[in-house]
N, C-alpha and C positions, 0 to 999 in steps of 0.2 A: 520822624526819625526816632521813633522812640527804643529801637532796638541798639540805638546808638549812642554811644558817650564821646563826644566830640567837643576837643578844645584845640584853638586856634592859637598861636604864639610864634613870633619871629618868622610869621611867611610859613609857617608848617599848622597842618588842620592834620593833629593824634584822632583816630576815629577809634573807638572800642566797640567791639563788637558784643553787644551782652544782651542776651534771648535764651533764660534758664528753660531748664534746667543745662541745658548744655551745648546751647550754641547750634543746636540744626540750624538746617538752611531751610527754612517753612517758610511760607506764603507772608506773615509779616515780617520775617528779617528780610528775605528779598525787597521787598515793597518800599522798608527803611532808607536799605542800600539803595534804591536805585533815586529815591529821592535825595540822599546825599549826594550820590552822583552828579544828577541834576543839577543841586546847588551849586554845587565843582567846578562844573562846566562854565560857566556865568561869574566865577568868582578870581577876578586879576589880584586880588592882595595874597592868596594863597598858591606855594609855588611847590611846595612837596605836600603830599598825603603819606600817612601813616595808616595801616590798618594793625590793628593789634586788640589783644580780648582784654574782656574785664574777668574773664572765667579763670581760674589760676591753671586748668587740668584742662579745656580746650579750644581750640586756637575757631574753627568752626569743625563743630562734629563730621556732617558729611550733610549729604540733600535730604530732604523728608522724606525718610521711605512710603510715606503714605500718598506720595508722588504716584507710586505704583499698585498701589493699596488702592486706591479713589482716585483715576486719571482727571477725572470733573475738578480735583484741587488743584492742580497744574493749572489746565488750561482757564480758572478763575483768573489767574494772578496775567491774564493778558487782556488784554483791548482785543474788538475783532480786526483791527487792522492786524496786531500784534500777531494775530493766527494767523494769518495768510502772508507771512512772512515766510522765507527758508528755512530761519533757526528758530529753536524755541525758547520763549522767557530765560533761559537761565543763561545761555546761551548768548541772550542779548545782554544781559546785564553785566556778565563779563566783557563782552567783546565794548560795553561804552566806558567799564573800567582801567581795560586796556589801551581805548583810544582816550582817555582824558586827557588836559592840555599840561598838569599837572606830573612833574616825576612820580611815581606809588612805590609804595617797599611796603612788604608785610613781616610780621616780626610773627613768628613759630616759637610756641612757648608751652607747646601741647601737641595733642593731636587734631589731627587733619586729615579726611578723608574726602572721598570722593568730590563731589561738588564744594566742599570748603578748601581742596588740595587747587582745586580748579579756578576758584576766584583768588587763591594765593597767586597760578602759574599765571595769570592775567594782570598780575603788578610788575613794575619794570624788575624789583630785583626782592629779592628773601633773605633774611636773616632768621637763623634758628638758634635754638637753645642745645648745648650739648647734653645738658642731664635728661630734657623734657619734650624736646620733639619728637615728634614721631607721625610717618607719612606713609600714608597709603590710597593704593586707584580699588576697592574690591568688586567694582560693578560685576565685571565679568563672573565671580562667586554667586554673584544674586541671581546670575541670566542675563543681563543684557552687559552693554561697552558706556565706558564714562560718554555722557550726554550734555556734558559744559563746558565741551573746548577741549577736554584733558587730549584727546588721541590728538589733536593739533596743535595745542599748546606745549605738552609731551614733547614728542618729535623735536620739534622746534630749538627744542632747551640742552634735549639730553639724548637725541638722537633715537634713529626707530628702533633700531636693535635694542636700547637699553627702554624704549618706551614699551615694545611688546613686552619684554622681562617685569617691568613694572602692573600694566596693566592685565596682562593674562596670566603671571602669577599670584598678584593681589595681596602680595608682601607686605610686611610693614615693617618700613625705614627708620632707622634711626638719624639725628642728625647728622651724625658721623657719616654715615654710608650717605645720606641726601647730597651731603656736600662735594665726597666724592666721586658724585655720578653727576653732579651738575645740577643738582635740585634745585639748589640754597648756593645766594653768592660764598656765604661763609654761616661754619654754627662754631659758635662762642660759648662759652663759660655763662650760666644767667646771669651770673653775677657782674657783668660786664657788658651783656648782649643789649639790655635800655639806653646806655652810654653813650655805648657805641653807634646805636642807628640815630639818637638824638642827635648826635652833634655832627655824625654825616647828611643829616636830611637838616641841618640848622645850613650847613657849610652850603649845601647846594643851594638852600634857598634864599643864602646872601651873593650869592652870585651876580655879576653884573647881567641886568637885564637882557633878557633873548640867548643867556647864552648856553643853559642848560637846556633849552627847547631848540634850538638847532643843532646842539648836540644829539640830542634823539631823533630828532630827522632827517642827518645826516647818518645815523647806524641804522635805522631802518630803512633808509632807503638802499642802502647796501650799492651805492654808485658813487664813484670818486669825482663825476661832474657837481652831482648835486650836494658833496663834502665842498668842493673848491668854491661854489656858490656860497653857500651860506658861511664860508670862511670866510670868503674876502668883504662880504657885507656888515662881519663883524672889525674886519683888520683895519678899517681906517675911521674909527667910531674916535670922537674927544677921550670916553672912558677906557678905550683902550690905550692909547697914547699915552696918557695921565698914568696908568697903573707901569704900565712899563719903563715909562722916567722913573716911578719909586722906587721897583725895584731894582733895576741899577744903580741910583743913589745910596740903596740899601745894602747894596755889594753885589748884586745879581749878578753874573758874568764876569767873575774874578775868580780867582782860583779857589779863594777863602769861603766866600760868600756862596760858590757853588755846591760846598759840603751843605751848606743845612738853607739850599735854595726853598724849599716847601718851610720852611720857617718865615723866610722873606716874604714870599710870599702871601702866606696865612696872616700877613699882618697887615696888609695891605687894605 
């Protein structure tokens, strides 16, 4: 993992992504990532991932154009099982980032293009920078269509009409405009924007056990059976019982205590 700067603290593993000059996505940053990945996968004390650079100017440049240049560099960075797969390398390596067991946020602090926009749209959520992000799909510009999930991850996020607008004009977004097309949950001030996803990805990852991971399988299942499932498997838990005495002890459910109930809460 050596294209990676990775520290571990309070249940959250910060991942930087640093591969100078500027953050392509070439054959050894893929290779890093998907060995962190791996680690991920196998690792219960870690409950949020952070992707974020060590580069000040970019978040991941975009794919190795020499992808296209030498197709023999691509299909290197697979196994032949890998090849006779449906999707390809890049492909995979998002779709195992997207399935981790782990919440992912990637923090935008730069630019992002193609295949680095792609491994961003494969984390649960984004945060940008308002002075300094900047997002774009330009495949279509080159000749061919984003090849790492973007046309599906796209769609997905921000709908097809504004994902064709993106991809076949090959714009480049400001955070501003990401945020209000649905890129980026939110873009923030820099000066603010580390703060802020640190101590949301600290908050998630002190969560009482299971309960941010049936949170997310209960929205991606997108079915109010298997919401009501994994609710009521959490509803009758000791540590649910135990937090909810406190916080009515703490005022929860009073007129008073209702004004700054996520305070009561947060303390808990």
């Amino acid at each position: 993992m050596d294209k990676l700067n990775v520290d571990i603290r309070n249940g959250v593993a910060f991942a930087s992504i640093n591969n100078p000059p500027m953050n392509v996505l070439d054959a050894p940053l893929m290779i890093s990532l998907a060995q962190f990945v791996a680690a991920m996968q196998e690792d219960k004390t870690v409950q949020v991932i952070v992707f974020q650079s060590a580069d000040p100017d970019y978040f991941i440049a975009h794919g190795d154009m020499n992808y296209i240049v030498n197709p023999a560099s691509f299909a290197d960075l697979a196994t032949p099982e890998m090849l006779q797969a449906p999707i390809n390398p890049m492909q995979q390596l998002h779709e195992q980032i997207r399935q981790l067991p782990q919440v992912t946020i990637a923090i935008i602090d730069g630019y992002v293009r193609g295949g680095g926009n792609e491994l961003a749209l494969a984390c649960d959520m984004r945060f940008a920078s308002l002075e300094k992000a900047r997002f774009a799909q330009p495949e279509t510009l080159m000749g061919i269509i984003p090849g790492g999930g973007g046309t599906q991850y796209l769609t997905r996020l921000i709908g097809r009409a504004r994902a064709l607008e993106v991809i076949l004009g090959g714009e480049l977004l400001d955070g501003l405009q990401a945020e209000k097309y649905g890129l980026v949950n939110r873009a923030l001030p820099q000066a603010t924007l580390y703060n802020y996803v640190n101590t949301l990805a600290t908050r998630i990852a002190t969560l009482p056990e299971d309960v941010a991971a049936s949170a997310v399988k209960a929205i991606d299942a997108n079915d109010l059976a298997t919401e009501n499932q994994l609710c009521m498997s959490l509803f009758t838990r000791p540590v649910t019982l135990a937090r909810t005495k406190s916080a009515m002890e703490a005022g929860a459910q009073t007129r008073e205590g209702e004004k700054d109930l996520e305070g009561i809460l947060n303390k808990l």
